[in-house]
TIMAR-671836 format. One record per residue (C-alpha): residue number from 1; x, y, z. Coordinates in steps of 0.02 Angstrom, whole numbers, plus 50000, padded with zeros to 5 digits. Layout:
@kolgu: NUM&east: X&north: Y&up: Z
...
//
This chain:
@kolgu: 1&east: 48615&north: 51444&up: 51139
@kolgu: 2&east: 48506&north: 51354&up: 51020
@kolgu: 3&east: 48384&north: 51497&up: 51055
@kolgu: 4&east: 48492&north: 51645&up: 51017
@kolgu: 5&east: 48559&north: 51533&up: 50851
@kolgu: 6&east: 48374&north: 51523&up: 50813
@kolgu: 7&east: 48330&north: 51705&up: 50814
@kolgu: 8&east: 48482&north: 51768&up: 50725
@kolgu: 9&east: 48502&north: 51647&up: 50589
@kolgu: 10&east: 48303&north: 51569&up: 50563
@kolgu: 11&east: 48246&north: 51407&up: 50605
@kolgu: 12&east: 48283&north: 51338&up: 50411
@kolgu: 13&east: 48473&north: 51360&up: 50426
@kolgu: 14&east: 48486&north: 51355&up: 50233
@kolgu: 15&east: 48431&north: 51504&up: 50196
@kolgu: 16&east: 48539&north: 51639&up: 50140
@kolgu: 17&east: 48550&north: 51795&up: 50257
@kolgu: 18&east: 48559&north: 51962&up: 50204
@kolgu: 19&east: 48705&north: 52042&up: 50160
@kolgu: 20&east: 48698&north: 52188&up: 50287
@kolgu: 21&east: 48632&north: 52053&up: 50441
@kolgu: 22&east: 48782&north: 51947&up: 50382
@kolgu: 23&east: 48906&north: 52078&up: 50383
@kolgu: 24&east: 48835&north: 52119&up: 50575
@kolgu: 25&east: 48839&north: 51952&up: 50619
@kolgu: 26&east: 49029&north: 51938&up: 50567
@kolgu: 27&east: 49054&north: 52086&up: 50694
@kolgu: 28&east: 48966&north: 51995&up: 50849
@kolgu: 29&east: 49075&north: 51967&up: 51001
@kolgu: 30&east: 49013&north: 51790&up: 51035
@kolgu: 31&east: 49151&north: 51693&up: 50934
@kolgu: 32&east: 49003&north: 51551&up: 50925
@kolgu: 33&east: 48884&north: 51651&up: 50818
@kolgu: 34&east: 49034&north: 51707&up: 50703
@kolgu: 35&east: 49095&north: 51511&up: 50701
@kolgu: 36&east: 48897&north: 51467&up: 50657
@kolgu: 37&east: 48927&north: 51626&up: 50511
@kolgu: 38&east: 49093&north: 51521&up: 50445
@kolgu: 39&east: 49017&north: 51354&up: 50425
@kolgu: 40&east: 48881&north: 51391&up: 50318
@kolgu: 41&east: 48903&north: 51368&up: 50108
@kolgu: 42&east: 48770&north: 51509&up: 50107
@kolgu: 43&east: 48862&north: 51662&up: 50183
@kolgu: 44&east: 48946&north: 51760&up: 50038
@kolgu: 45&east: 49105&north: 51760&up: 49977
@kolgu: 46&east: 49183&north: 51924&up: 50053
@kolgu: 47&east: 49098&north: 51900&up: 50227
@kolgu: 48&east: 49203&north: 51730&up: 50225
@kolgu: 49&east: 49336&north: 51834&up: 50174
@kolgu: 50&east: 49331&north: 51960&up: 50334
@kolgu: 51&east: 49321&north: 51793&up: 50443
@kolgu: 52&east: 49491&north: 51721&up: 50392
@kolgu: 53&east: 49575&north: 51819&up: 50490
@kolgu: 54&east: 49458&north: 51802&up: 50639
@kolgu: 55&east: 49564&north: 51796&up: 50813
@kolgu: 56&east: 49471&north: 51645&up: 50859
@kolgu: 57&east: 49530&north: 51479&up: 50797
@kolgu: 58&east: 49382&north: 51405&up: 50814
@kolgu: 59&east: 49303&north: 51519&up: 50672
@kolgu: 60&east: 49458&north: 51494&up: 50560
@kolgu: 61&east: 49436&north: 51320&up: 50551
@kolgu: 62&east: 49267&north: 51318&up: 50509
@kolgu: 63&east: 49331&north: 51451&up: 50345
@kolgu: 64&east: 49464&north: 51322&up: 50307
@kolgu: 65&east: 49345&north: 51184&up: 50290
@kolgu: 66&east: 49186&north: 51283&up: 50200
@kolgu: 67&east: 49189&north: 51252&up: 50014
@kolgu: 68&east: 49131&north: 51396&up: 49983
@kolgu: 69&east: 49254&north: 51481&up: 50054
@kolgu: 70&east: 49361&north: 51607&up: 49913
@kolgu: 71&east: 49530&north: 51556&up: 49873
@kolgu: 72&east: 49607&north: 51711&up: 49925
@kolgu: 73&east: 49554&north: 51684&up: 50088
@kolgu: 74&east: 49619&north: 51488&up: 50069
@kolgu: 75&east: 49793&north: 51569&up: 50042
@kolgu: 76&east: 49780&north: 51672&up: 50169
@kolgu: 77&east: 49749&north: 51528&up: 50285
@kolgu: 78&east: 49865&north: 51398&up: 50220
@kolgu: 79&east: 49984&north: 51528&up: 50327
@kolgu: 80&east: 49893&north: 51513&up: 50473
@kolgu: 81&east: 49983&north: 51499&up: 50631
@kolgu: 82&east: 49868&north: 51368&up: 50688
@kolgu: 83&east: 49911&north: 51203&up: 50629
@kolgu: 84&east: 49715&north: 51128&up: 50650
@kolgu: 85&east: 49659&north: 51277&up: 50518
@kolgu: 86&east: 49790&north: 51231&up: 50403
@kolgu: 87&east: 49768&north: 51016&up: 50405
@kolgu: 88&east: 49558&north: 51052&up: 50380
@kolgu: 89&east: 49613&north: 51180&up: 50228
@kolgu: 90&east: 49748&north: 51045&up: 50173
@kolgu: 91&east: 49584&north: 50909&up: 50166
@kolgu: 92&east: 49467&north: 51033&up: 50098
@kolgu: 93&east: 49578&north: 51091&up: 49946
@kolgu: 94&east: 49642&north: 50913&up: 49918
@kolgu: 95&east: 49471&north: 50855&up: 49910
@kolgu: 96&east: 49435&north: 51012&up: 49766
@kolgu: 97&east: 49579&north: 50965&up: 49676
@kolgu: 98&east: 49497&north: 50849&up: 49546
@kolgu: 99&east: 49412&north: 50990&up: 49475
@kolgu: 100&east: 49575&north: 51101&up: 49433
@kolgu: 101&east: 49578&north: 51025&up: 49247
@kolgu: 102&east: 49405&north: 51076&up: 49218
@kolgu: 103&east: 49409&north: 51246&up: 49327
@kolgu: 104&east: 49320&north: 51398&up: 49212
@kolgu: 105&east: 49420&north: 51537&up: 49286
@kolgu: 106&east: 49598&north: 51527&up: 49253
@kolgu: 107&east: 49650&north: 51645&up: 49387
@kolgu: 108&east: 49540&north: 51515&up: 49506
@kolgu: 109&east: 49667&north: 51381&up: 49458
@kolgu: 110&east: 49812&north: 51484&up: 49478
@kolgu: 111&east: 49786&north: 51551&up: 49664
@kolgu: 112&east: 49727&north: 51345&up: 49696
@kolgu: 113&east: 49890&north: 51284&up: 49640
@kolgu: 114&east: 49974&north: 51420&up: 49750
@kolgu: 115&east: 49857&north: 51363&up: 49918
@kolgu: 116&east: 49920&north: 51182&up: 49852
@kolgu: 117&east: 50128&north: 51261&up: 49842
@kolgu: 118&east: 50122&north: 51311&up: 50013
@kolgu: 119&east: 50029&north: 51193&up: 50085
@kolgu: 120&east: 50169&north: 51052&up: 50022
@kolgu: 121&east: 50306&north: 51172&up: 50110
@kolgu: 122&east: 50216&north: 51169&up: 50284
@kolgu: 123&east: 50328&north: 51148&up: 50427
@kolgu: 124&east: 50209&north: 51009&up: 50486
@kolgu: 125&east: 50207&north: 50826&up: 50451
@kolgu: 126&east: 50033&north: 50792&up: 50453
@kolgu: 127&east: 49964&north: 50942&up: 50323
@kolgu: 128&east: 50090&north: 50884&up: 50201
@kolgu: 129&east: 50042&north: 50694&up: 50231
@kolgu: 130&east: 49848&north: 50753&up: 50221
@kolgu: 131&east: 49896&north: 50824&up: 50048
@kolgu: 132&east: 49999&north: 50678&up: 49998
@kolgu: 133&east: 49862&north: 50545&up: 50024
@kolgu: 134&east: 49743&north: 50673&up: 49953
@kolgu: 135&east: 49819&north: 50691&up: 49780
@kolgu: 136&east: 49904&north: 50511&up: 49747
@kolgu: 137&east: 49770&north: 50487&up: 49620
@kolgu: 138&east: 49730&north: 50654&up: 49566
@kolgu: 139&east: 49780&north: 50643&up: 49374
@kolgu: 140&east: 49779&north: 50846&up: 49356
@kolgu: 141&east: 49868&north: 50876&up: 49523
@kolgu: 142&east: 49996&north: 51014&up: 49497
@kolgu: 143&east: 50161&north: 50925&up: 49441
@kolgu: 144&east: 50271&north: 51049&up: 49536
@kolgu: 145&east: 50160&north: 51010&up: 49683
@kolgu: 146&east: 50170&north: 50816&up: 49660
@kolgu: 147&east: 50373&north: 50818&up: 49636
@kolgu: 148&east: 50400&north: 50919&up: 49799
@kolgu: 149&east: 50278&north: 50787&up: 49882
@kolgu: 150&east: 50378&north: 50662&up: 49831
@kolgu: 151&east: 50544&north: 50720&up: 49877
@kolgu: 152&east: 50494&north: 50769&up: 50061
@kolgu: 153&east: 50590&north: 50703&up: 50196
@kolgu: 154&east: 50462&north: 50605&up: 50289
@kolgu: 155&east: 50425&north: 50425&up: 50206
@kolgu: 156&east: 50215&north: 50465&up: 50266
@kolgu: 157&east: 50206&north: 50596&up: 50159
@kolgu: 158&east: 50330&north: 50556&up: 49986
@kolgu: 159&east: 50256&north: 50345&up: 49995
@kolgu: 160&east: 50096&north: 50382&up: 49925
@kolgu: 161&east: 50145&north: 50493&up: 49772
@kolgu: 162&east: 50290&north: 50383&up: 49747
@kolgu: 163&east: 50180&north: 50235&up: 49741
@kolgu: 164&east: 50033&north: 50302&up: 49656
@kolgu: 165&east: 50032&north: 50435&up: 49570
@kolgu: 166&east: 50007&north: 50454&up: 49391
@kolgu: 167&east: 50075&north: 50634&up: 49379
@kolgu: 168&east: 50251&north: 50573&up: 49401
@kolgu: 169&east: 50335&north: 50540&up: 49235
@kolgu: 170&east: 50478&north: 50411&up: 49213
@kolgu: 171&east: 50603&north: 50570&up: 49211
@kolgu: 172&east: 50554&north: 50623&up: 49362
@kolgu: 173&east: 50545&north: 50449&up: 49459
@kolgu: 174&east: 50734&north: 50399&up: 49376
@kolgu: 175&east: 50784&north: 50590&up: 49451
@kolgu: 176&east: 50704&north: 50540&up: 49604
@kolgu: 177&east: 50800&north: 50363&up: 49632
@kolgu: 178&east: 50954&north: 50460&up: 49590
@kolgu: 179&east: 50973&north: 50582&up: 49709
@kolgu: 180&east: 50958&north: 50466&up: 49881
@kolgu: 181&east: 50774&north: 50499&up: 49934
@kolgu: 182&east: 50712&north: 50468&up: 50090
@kolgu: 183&east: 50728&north: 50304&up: 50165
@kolgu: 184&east: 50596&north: 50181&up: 50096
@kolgu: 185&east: 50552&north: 50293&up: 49962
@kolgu: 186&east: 50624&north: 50175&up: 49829
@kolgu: 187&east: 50514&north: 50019&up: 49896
@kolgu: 188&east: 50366&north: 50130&up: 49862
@kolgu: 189&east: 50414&north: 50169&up: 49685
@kolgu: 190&east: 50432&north: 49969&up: 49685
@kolgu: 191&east: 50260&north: 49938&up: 49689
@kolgu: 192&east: 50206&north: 50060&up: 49563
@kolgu: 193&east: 50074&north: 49973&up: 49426
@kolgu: 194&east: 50204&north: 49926&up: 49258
@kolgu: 195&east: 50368&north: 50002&up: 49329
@kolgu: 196&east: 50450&north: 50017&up: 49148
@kolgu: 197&east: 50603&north: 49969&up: 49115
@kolgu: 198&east: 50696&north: 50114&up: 49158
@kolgu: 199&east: 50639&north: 50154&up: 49323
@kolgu: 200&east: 50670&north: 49971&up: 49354
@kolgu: 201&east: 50857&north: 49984&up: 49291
@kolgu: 202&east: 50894&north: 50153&up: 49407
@kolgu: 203&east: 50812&north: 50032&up: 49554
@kolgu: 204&east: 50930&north: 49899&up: 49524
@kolgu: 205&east: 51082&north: 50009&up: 49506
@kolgu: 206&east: 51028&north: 50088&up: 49678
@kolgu: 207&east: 51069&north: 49918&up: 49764
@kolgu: 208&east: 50922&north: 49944&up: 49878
@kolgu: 209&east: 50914&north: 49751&up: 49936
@kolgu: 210&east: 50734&north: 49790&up: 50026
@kolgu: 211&east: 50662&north: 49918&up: 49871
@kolgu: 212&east: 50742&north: 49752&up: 49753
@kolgu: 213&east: 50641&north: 49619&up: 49821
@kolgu: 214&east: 50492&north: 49723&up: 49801
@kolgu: 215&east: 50541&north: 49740&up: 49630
@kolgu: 216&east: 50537&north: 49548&up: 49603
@kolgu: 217&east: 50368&north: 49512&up: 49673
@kolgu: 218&east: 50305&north: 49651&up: 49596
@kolgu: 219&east: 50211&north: 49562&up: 49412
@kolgu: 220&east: 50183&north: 49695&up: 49330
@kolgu: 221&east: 50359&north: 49774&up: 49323
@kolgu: 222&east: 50439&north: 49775&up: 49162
@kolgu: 223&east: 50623&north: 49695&up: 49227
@kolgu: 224&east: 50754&north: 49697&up: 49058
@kolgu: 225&east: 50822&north: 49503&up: 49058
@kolgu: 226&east: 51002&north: 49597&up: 49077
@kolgu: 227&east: 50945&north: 49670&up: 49225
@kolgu: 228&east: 50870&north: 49503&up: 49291
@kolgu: 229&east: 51028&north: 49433&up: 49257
@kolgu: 230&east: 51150&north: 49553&up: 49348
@kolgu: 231&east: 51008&north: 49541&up: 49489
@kolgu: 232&east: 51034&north: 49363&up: 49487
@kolgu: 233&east: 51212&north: 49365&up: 49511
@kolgu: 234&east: 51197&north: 49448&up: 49665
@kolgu: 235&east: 51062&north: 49339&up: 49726
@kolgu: 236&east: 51163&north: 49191&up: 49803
@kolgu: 237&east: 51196&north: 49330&up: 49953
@kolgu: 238&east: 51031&north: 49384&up: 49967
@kolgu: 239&east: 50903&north: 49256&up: 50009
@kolgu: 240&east: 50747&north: 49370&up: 50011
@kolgu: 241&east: 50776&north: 49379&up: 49828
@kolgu: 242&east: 50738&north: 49188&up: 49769
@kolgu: 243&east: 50567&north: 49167&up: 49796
@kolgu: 244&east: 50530&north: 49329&up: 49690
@kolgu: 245&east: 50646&north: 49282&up: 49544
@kolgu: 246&east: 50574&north: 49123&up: 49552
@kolgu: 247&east: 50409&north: 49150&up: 49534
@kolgu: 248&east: 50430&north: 49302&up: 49420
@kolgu: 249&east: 50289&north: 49297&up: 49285
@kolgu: 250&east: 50412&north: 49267&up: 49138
@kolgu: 251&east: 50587&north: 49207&up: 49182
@kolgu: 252&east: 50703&north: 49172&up: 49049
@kolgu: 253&east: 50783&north: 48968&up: 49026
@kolgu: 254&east: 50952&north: 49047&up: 49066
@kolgu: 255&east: 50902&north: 49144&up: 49212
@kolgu: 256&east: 50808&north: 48997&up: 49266
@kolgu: 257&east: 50928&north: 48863&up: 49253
@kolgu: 258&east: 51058&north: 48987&up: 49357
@kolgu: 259&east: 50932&north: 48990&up: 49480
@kolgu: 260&east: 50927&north: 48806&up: 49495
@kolgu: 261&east: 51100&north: 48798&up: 49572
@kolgu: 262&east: 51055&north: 48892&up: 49744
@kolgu: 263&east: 50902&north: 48924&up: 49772
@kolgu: 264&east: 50825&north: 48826&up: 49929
@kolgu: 265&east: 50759&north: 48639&up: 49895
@kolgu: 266&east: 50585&north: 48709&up: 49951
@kolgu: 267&east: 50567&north: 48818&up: 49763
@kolgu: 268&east: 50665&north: 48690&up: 49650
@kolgu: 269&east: 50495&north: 48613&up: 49637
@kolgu: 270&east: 50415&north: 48788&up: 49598
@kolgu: 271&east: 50558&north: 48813&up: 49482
@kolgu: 272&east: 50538&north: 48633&up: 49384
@kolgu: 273&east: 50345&north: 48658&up: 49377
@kolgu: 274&east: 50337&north: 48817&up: 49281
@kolgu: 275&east: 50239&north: 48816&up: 49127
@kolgu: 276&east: 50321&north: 48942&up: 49030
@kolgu: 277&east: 50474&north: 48857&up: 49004
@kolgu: 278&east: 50491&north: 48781&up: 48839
@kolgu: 279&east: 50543&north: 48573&up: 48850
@kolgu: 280&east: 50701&north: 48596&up: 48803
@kolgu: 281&east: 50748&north: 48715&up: 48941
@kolgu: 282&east: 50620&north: 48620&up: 49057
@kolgu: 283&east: 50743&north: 48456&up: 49037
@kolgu: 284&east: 50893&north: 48549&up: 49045
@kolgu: 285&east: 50833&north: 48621&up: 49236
@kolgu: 286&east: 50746&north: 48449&up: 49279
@kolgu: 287&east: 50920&north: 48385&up: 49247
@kolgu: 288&east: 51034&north: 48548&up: 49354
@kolgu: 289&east: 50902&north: 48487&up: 49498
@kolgu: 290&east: 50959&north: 48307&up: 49471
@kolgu: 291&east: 51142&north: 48342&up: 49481
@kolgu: 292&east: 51115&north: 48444&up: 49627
@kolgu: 293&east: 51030&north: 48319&up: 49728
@kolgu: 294&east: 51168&north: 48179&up: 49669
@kolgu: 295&east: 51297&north: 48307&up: 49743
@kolgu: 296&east: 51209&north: 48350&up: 49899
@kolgu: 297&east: 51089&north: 48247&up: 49936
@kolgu: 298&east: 50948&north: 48411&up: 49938
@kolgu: 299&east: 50826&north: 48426&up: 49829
@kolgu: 300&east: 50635&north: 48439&up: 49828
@kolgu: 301&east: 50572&north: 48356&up: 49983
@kolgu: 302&east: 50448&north: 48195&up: 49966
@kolgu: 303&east: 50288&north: 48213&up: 50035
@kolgu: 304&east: 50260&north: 48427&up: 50004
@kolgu: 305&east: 50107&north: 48459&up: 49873
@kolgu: 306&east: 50167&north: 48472&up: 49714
@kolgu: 307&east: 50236&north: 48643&up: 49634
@kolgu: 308&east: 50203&north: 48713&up: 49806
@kolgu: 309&east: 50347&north: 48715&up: 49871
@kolgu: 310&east: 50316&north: 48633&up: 50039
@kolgu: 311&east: 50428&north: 48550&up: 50130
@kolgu: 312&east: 50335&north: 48383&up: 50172
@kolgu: 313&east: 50188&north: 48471&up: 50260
@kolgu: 314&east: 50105&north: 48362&up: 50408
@kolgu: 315&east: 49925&north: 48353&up: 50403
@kolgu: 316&east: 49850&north: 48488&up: 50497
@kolgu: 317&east: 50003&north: 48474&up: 50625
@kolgu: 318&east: 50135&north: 48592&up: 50536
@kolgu: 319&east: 50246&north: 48465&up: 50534
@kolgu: 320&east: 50416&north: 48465&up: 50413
@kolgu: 321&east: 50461&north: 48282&up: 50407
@kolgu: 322&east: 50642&north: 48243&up: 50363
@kolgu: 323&east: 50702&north: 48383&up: 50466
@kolgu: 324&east: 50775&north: 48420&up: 50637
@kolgu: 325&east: 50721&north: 48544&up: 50747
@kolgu: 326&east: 50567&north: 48637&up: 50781
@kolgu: 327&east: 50441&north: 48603&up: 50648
@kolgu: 328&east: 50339&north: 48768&up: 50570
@kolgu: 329&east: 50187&north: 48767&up: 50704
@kolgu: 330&east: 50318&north: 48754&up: 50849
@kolgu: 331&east: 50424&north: 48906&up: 50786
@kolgu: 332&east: 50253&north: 49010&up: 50738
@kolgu: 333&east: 50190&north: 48985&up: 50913
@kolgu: 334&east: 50348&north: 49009&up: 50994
@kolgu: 335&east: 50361&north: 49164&up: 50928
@kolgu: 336&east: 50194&north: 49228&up: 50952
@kolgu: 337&east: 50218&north: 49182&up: 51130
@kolgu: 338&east: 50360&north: 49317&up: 51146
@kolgu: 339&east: 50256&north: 49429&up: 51037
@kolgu: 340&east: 50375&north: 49413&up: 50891
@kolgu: 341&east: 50244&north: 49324&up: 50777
@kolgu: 342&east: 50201&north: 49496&up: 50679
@kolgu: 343&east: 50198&north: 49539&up: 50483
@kolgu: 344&east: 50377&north: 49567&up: 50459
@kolgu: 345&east: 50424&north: 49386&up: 50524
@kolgu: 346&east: 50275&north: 49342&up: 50424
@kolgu: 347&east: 50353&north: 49445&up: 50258
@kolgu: 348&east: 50529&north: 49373&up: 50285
@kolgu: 349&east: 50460&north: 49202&up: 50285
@kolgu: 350&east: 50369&north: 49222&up: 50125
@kolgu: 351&east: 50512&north: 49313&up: 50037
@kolgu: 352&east: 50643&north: 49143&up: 50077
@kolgu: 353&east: 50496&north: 49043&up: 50007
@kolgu: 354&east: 50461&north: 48950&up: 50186
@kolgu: 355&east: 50254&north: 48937&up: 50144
@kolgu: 356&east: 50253&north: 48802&up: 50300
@kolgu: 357&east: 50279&north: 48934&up: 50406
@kolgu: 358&east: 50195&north: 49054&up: 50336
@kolgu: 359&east: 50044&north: 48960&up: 50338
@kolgu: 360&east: 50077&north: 48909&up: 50502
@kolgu: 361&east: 50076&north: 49081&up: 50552
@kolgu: 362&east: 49913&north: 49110&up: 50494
@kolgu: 363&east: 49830&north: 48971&up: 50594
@kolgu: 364&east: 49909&north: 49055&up: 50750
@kolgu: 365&east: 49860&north: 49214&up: 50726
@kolgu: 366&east: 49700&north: 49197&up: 50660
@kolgu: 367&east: 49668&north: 49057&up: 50800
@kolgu: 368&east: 49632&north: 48912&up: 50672
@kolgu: 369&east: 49693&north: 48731&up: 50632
@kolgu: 370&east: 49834&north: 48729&up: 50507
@kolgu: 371&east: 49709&north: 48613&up: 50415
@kolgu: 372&east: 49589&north: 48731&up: 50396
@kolgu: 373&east: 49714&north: 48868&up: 50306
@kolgu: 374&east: 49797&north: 48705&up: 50209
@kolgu: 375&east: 49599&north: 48693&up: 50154
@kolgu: 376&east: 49578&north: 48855&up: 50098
@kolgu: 377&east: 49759&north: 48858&up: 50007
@kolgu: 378&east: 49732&north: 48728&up: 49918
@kolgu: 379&east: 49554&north: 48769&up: 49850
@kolgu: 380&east: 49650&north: 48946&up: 49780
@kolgu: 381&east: 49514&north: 49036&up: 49871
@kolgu: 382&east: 49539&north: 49207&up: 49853
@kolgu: 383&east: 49427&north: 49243&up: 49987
@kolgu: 384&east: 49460&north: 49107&up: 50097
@kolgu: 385&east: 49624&north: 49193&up: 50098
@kolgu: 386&east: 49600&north: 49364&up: 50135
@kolgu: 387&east: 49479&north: 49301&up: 50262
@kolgu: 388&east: 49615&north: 49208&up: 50356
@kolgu: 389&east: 49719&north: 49353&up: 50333
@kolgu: 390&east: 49595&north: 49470&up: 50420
@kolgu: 391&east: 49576&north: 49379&up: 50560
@kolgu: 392&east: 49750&north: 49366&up: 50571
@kolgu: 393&east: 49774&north: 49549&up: 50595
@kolgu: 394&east: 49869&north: 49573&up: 50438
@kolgu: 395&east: 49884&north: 49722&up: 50294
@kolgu: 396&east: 49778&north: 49713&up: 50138
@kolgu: 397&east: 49949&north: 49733&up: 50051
@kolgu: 398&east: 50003&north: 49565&up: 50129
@kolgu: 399&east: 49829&north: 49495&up: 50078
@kolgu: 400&east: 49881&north: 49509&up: 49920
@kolgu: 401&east: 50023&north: 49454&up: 49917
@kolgu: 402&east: 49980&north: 49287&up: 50027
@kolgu: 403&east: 49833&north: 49264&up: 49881
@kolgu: 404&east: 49982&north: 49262&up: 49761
@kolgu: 405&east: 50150&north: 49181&up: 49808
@kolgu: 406&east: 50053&north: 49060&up: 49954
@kolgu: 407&east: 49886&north: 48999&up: 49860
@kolgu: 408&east: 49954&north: 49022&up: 49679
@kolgu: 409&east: 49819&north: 49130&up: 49627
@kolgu: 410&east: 49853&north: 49219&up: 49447
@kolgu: 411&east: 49866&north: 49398&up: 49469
@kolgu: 412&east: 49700&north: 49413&up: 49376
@kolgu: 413&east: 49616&north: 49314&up: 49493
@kolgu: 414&east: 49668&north: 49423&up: 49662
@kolgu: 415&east: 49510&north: 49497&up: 49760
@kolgu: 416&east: 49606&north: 49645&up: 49766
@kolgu: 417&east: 49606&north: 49797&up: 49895
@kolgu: 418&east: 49422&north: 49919&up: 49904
@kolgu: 419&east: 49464&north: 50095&up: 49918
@kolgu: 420&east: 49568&north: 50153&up: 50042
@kolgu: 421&east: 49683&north: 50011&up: 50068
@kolgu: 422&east: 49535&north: 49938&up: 50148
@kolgu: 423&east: 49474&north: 49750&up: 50147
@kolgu: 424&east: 49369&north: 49712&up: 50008
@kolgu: 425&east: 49237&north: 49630&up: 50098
@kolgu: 426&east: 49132&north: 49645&up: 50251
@kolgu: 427&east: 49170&north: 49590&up: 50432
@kolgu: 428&east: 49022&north: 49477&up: 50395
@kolgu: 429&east: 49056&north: 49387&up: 50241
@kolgu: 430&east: 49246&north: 49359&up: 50313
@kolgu: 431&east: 49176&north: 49292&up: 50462
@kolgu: 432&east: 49065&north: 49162&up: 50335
@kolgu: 433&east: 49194&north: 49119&up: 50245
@kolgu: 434&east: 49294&north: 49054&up: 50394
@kolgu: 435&east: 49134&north: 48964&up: 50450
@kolgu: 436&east: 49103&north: 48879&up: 50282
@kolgu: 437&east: 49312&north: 48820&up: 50281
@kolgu: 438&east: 49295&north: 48749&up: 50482
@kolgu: 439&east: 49128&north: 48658&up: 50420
@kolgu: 440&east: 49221&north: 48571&up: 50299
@kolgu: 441&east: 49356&north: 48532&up: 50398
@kolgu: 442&east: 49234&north: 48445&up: 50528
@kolgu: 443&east: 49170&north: 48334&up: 50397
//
């Protein structure tokens, strides 16, 4: 085979071939010399053309995926009946898409934004998810394109427009929460970067508990204090909320001293600590935690590190002295006994403000002392953190959010994802960092 591919196309394989042998070669019954014809960038434009509508699938997908491909031929493909030809053409014209703004030729734009139209109607999932994580950050992605994306009926393929993408005006993200999207799709919006205040109003009318709490932990959303404080009425009911409120980056005296009166006795110490509070609504807090704890006898437990909001942890043991019960190691091993232990328990536990367990959790997934992630917690290592959280088999979204709410790093400060949604550092210099925290645990 190599043979015959030698003698009909040369040895160099970059060379352009003659129209006329080109236009015979596109002709040849052996489906692998006309596949060998597709692939190449140097076959011209109308004997790519012919080739689209090869009967062999092979040689269509090798059309779909050549750049130099025409994009008359792209739209004739993004019909294909083959759903392989049309996820490589979905990759190939997502990939191209940067370049629409700056495209010479506006006729080239126009038939790209059609490939791009029907492309986000195919019937199947994974072109329009292709497309989807594709364009999330393509600034001159078609907006017609981009709004379809993001109403589409599978959460995989609307998530990462929602979440990203800077094509999607205000307008169109307050239509969007309006007209019950798919499920999740308001948890994605959520975590957008500065969620103005608007958006964040239509998300709090929505009464999405799940998309809410994102909301909250999310620092750079622009909440209204009247919509913190409608929030916070609710909150009582909804314990996934308090750890969020109460670590918001700016949080009013009022809504603060509201907070005082339910939230668990493992944040009032969060709550009391905060430095943006001014001293006159620092005393008048200090003093709604001291007539709670004369009522109830709960309060901020003895023993916990300070502002942390740790409930008396033991010393490398996970112990929660002064309560009954299991104590945080026992529960996180328990669980990852019965194969229970994953990120959602994990999530839950952060959201209630339980960093005991959480951390706890950590030192049984990533096989480690409780020490050892008490070490790197209290050090605010950034990447001491997402180090533990590697080994622990956990998201780069939750290693973000574990730098933040469990290690009190500012959001400044957070080693944040590479591209991707990939960890920002190497296997390698995760596995040192682990290395350097056990050494000086053994110490």
């Amino acid at each position: 085979m190599a043979g015959l591919m030698g003698r009909l196309f040369g040895k160099g394989g970059a060379e352009p071939i003659p129209y006329e042998k080109a236009r015979d070669l596109a002709a040849n019954d052996k489906p692998s010399v006309r596949r060998e014809l597709a692939r190449r960038s140097t076959t011209q434009p109308e004997v790519l053309y012919f080739l689209a509508s090869d009967e062999t699938v092979a040689v269509r997908r090798e059309i779909a995926g050549n750049d130099a491909t025409p994009r008359q031929a792209d739209l004739m493909l993004a019909r294909d009946v083959d759903e392989s030809v049309r996820t490589g053409l979905a990759a190939k014209i997502a990939r191209l898409a940067p370049t629409l703004a700056s495209a010479e030729q506006d006729n080239l734009r126009r038939v790209t934004e059609e490939v791009l139209e029907v492309l986000a109607r195919d019937e199947a999932t994974r072109v329009r998810q292709i497309l989807s994580e594709a364009l999330k950050d393509v600034a001159s992605a078609p907006h017609a394109v981009i709004k379809r994306l993001a109403r589409d009926v599978e959460l995989v393929v609307a998530g990462p427009v929602l979440e990203h993408s800077p094509v999607l005006s205000d307008d169109d993200l307050v239509e969007i929460i309006n007209s019950d999207p798919v499920r999740g799709a308001l948890s994605r919006i959520s975590r957008r970067g500065g969620v103005n205040e608007r958006v964040c109003d239509a998300i709090a009318k929505a009464g999405d508990d799940r998309a809410i709490t994102e909301l909250l932990g999310n620092d750079s959303a622009q909440i209204r204090e009247e919509t913190l404080d409608r929030l916070i009425d609710r909150a009582p009911e909804v314990e996934a909320w308090h750890a969020p409120l109460v670590r918001r980056p700016y949080l009013p005296a009022r809504a603060a001293l509201r907070l005082a009166q339910f939230v668990a006795d493992a944040l009032l110490n969060t709550l009391t600590e905060r430095a943006d509070l001014d001293p006159e609504a620092a005393r008048a807090v200090a003093e709604a935690v001291g007539r709670r704890i004369a009522e109830t006898g709960g309060g901020p437990r003895a023993g916990g590190t300070k502002g942390d909001g740790k409930e008396g942890a033991g010393k490398g043991n996970g112990k929660a002295r002064g309560k009954s019960g299991p104590t945080p190691l026992e529960r996180a091993v328990a669980l990852h006994r019965d194969g229970k232990l994953d990120e959602d328990e994990i999530a839950e536990a952060l959201g209630r403000g339980d960093r005991a367990f959480v951390m706890a959790s950590l030192a049984v997934r990533a096989g480690v002392q409780v020490a050892m992630v008490e070490q790197v917690v209290s050090t605010h290592s950034a990447k001491g953190v997402v180090s533990l959280a590697w080994k622990a088999d956990l998201s780069i979204r939750m290693a973000t959010q574990l730098q933040m709410r469990v290690a009190g790093i500012s959001p400044r400060k957070v080693l944040p994802p590479a591209s991707g949604e990939r960890y920002p550092m190497s296997d390698e210099d995760m596995e040192w960092q682990l290395e350097f925290f056990r050494g000086l645990g053994s110490r």
